[in-house]
C-alpha positions in Angstrom: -21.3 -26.1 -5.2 -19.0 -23.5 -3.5 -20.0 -19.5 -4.3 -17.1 -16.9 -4.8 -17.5 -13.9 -2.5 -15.4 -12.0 -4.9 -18.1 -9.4 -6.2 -19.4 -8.4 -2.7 -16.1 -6.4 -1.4 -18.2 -3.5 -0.4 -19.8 -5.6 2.2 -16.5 -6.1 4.3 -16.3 -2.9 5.9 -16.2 -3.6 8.9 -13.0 -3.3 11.1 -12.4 -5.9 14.0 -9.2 -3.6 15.6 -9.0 -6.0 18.9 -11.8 -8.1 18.5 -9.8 -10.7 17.6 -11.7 -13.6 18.8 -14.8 -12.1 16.7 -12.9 -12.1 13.5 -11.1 -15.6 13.6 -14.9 -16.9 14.4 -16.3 -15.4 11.7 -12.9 -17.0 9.4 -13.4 -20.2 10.6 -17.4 -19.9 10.0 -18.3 -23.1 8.8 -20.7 -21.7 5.7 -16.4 -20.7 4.5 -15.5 -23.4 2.0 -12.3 -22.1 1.4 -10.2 -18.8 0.4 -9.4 -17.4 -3.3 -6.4 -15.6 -3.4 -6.3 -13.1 -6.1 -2.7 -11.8 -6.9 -2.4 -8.4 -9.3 1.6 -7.6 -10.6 1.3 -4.5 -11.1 5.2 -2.8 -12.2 7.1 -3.4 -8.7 3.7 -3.9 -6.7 2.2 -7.2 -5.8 -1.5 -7.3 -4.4 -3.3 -10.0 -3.1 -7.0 -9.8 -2.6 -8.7 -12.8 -0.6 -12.3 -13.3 -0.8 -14.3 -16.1 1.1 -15.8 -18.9 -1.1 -19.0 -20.0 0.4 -20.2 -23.8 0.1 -24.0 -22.6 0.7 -26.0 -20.3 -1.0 -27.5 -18.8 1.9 -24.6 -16.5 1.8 -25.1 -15.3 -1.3 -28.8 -14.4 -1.1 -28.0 -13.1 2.0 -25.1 -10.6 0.1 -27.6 -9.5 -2.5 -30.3 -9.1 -0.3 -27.9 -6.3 0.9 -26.3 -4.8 -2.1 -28.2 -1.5 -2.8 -27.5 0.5 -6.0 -25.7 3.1 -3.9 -23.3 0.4 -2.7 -22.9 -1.3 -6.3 -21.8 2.4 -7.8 -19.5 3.0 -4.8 -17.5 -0.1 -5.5 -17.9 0.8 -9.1 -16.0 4.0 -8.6 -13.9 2.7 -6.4 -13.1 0.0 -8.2 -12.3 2.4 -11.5 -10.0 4.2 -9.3 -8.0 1.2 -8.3 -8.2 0.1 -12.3 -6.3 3.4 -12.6 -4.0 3.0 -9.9 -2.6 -0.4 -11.2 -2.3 1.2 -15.1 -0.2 4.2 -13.3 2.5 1.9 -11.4 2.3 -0.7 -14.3 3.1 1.6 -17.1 5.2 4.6 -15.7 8.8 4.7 -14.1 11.4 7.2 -12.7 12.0 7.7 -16.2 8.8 9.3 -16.5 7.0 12.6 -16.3 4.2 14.3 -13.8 2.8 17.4 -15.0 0.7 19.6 -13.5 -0.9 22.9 -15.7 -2.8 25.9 -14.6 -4.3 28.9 -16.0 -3.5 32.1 -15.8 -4.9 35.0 -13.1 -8.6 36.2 -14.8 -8.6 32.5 -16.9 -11.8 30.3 -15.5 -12.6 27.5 -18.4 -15.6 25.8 -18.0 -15.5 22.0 -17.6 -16.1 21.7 -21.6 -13.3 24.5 -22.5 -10.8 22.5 -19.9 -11.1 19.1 -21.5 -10.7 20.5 -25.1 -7.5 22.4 -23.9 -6.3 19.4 -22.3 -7.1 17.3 -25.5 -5.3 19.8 -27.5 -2.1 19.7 -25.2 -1.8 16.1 -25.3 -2.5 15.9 -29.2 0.9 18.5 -29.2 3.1 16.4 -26.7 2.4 13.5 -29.0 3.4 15.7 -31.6 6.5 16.2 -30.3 7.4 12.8 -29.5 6.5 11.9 -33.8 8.8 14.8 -34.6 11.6 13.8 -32.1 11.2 10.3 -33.4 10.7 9.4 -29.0 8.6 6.2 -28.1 4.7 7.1 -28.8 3.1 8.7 -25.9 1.5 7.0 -22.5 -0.1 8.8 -21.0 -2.9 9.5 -17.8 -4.5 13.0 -16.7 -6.8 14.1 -14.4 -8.7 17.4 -14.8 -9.7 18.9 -11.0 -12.3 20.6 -10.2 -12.6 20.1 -6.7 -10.2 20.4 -3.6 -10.1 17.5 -1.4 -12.2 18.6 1.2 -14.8 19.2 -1.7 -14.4 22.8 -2.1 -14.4 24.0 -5.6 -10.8 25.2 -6.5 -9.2 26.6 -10.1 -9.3 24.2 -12.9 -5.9 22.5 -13.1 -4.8 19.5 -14.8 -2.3 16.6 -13.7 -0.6 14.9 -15.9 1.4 11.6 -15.8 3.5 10.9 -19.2 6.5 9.4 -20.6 9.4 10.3 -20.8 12.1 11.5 -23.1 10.8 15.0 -23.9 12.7 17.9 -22.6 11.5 19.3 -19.9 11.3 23.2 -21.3 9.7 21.7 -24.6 7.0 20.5 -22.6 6.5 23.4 -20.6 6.0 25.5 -23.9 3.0 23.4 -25.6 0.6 24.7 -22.6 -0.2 28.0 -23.7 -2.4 29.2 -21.2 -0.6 29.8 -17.8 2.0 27.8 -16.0 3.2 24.1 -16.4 5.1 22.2 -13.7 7.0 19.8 -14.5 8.8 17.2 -12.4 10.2 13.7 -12.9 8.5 10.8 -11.6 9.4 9.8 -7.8 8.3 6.4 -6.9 8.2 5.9 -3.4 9.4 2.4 -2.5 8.8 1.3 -6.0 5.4 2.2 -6.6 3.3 5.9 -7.7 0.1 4.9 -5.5 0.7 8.3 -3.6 0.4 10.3 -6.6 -2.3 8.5 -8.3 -4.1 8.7 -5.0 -3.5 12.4 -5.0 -4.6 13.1 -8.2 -7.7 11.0 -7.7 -8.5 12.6 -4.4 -11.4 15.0 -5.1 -14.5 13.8 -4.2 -17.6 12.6 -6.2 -17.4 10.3 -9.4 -14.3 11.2 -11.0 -14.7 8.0 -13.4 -18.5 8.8 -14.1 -17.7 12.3 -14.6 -14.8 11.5 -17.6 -12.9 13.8 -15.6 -10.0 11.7 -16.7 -8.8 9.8 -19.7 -5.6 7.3 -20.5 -4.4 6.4 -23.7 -5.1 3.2 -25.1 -1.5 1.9 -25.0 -1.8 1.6 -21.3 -1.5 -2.1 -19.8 -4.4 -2.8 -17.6 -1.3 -4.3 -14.9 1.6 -7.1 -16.0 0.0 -10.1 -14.5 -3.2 -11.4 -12.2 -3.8 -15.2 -11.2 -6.5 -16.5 -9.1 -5.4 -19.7 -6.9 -7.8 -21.4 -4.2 -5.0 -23.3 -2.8 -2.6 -20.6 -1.9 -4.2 -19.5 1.3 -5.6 -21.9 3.6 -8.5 -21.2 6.0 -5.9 -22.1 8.6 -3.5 -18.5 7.3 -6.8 -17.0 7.4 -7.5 -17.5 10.8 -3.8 -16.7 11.9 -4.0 -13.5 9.5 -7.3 -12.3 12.0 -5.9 -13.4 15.3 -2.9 -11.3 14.8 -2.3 -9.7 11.5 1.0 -7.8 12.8 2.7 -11.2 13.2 1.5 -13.5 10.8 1.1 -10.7 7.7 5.0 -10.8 7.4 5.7 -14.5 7.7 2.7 -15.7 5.4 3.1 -13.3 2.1 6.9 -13.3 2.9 6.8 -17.2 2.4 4.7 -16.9 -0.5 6.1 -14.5 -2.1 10.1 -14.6 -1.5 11.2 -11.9 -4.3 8.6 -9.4 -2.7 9.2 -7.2 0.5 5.5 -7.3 2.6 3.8 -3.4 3.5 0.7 -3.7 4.7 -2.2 -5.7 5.3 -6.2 -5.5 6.1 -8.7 -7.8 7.8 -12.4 -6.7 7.4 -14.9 -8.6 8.1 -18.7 -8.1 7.2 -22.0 -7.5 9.2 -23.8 -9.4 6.5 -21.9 -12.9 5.3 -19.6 -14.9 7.3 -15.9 -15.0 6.3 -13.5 -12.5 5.8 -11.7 -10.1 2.9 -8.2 -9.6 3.1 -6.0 -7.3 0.7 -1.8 -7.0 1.4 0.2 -5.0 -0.3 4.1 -5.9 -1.5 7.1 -4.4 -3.5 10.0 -5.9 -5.4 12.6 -6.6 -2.9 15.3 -5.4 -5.1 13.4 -1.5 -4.6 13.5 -1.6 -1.0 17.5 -2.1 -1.0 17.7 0.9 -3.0 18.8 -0.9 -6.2 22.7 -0.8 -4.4 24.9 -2.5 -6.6 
């Protein structure tokens, strides 16, 4: 009976870099039954998350024996975080907004006063977009607290919302200092750069509710899981030299997407390996050129 490695990400952490001959060992590790590809459309983005599936249960116990609750609610977070990355470049376009607010000189809202004004800003866009008879509101914001080298800062909120709204308009329902705002700039076809900027400050961002979404997001546009679509053979040529094979294997497996990037990470723990590559629609890397 074969046993995914799926829920123990957190133990891959370790970086091989030129240990090459280390990492296709541990690939090839005959307790590695097979690989489970796990592909995640997310607007333009593909991602492709490999796991190991193990064919003794060795490897399990051995995984739980070291999964501590401090890992389990880092991968939690981190997980959350990449949950809100996928809704960002799933739901939201150049056609969209990004909207950062601030408060004036001598204005310092507590965390309770900062939500409520950010509640009552959103509640007025949506207003807007009833009254102006635009599509109803998507949206995703992120209150900070916290700089990203963990030094408290102002309270500011960012924003990312549909479109349609003038700009002006917008600027006028926050009341209580300055609003920025900018239309969206995806870069290569996806927004992970600004969803990883606004989720940059440190500490639990997800536990904390320091941001919300509304309920019309789409979790992503599609995710299949296939144990066929990567052999342990890829695998192995994936470790021994990712720079090469990266390219040629998720370019022939994936012929309407342009490849990006690519990890190897092995584990101290269980044998096998987790890979994750990243791709983007084709069509966005030739600039949409009639």
């Amino acid at each position: 009976m074969p046993y995914s490695g799926q829920n123990y990400e957190f133990l891959f952490s370790a970086q091989w870099g030129e240990l090459k001959e280390a990492a296709v060992e541990a690939v090839r590790n005959k307790n590695v039954f097979r690989y489970r590809a796990k592909t995640i459309k997310c607007g333009d983005v593909l991602e492709i998350e490999i796991f190991p599936i193990w064919n003794t249960q060795n490897e399990v116990r051995a995984a739980k024996a070291n999964t501590t609750r401090e890992a389990q609610a880092n991968v939690n977070e981190r997980n959350a975080k990449k949950s809100l990355i996928r809704k960002i470049n799933t739901n939201f376009s150049a056609a969209d907004l990004h909207i950062t607010l601030t408060y004036s000189r001598g204005e310092l809202p507590n965390e309770e006063t900062a939500r409520r004004d950010m509640r009552n800003f959103i509640r007025r866009v949506r207003n807007y977009h009833k009254k102006h008879n635009l599509p109803v509101l998507k949206y995703v914001y992120v209150i900070e607290f916290y700089s990203g080298d963990g030094r408290r800062t102002r309270v500011h909120h960012h924003v990312i919302m549909s479109g349609g709204a003038d700009r002006q308009d917008v600027k006028s329902l926050w009341p209580y200092g300055r609003a920025r705002v900018d239309e969206l700039e995806p870069d290569d076809g996806t927004l992970e750069g600004l969803a990883r900027y606004i989720t940059k400050q440190p500490g639990k961002i997800i536990q904390t509710k320091r941001w919300a979404a509304s309920r019309n997001l789409r979790p992503y546009d599609k995710v299949t899981f296939s144990d066929t679509k990567i052999s342990k053979k890829q695998a192995e040529r994936l470790a021994a030299d990712m720079s090469e094979a990266a390219p040629a294997i998720f370019g022939k497996l994936f012929k309407d997407y342009t490849f990006d990037d690519c990890t190897v990470k092995g584990s101290e723990y269980v044998s096998g390996a987790y890979i994750y590559a990243k791709m983007y629609k084709t069509v966005m890397w030739k600039g949409n050129v009639a």
